[in-house]
N, C-alpha and C positions, 0 to 999 in steps of 0.2 A: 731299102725301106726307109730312104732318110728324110720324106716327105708324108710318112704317117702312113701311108699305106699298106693295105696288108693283102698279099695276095693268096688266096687259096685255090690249094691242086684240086679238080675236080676228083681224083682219085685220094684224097683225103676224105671228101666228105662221104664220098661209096662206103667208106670202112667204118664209117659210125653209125650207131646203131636206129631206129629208127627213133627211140628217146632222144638220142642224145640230138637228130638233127632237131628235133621240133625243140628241142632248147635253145638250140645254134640260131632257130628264127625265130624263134622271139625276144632272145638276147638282139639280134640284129636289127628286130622290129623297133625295139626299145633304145636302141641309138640310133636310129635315124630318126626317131621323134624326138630327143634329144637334140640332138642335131638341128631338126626342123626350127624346137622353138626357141634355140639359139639365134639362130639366123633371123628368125621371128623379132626376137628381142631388139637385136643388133639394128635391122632395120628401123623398125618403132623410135629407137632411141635417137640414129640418124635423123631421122624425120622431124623430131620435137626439136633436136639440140638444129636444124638448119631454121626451123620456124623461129623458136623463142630467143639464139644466139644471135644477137643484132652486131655486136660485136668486136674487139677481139678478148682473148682472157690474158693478158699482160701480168694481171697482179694472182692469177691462179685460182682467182671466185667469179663466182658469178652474182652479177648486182642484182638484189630483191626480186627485180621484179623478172629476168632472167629465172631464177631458180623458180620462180614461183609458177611460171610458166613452163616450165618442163616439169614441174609436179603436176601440174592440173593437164599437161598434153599425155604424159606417160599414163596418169590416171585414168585420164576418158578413155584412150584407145585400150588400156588392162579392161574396162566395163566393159566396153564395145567387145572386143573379144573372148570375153566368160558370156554375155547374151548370145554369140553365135555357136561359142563352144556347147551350151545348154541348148539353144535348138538342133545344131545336127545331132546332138544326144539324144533327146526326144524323137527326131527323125527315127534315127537308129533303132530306137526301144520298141517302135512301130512296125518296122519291119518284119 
């Protein structure tokens, strides 16, 4: 397990009761959305730092107009994604 992995015996989770699995998946549910919007992040943030790093960082900042462009790229795409997060909500609520 030295790469974070965790394996589980299909006869582990036989022996848990039927609570405790519906905890085991939603605990499960809830790190892999975690997970998701890590990766989420992680991307976004690639994206802006290849747009707005014209670059290299030598001195360890980023010059004005650098920084100020990965504030307003990491900005728009947070908007962009709370308006589609709110409409597959609504979607959902519809259902």
């Amino acid at each position: 397990m030295d790469d974070g992995e965790i394996n589980i015996n299909p006869e582990d989770i036989n022996r848990l009761s039927d609570r405790e699995k519906r905890e085991l998946q939603i605990f499960l549910q809830g790190e892999s959305q975690k997970a998701q919007v890590q990766k989420q992040i992680h991307e976004l943030t690639e994206m802006c730092f290849k747009k707005c790093i014209t670059g290299s960082i030598s001195s360890g900042k980023l010059t004005g107009k650098e920084e100020s462009c990965m504030t307003n790229c990491v900005n728009r795409l947070f908007d962009s994604n709370l308006v589609i997060l709110k409409h597959l909500e609504a979607l959902r609520q519809q259902q």
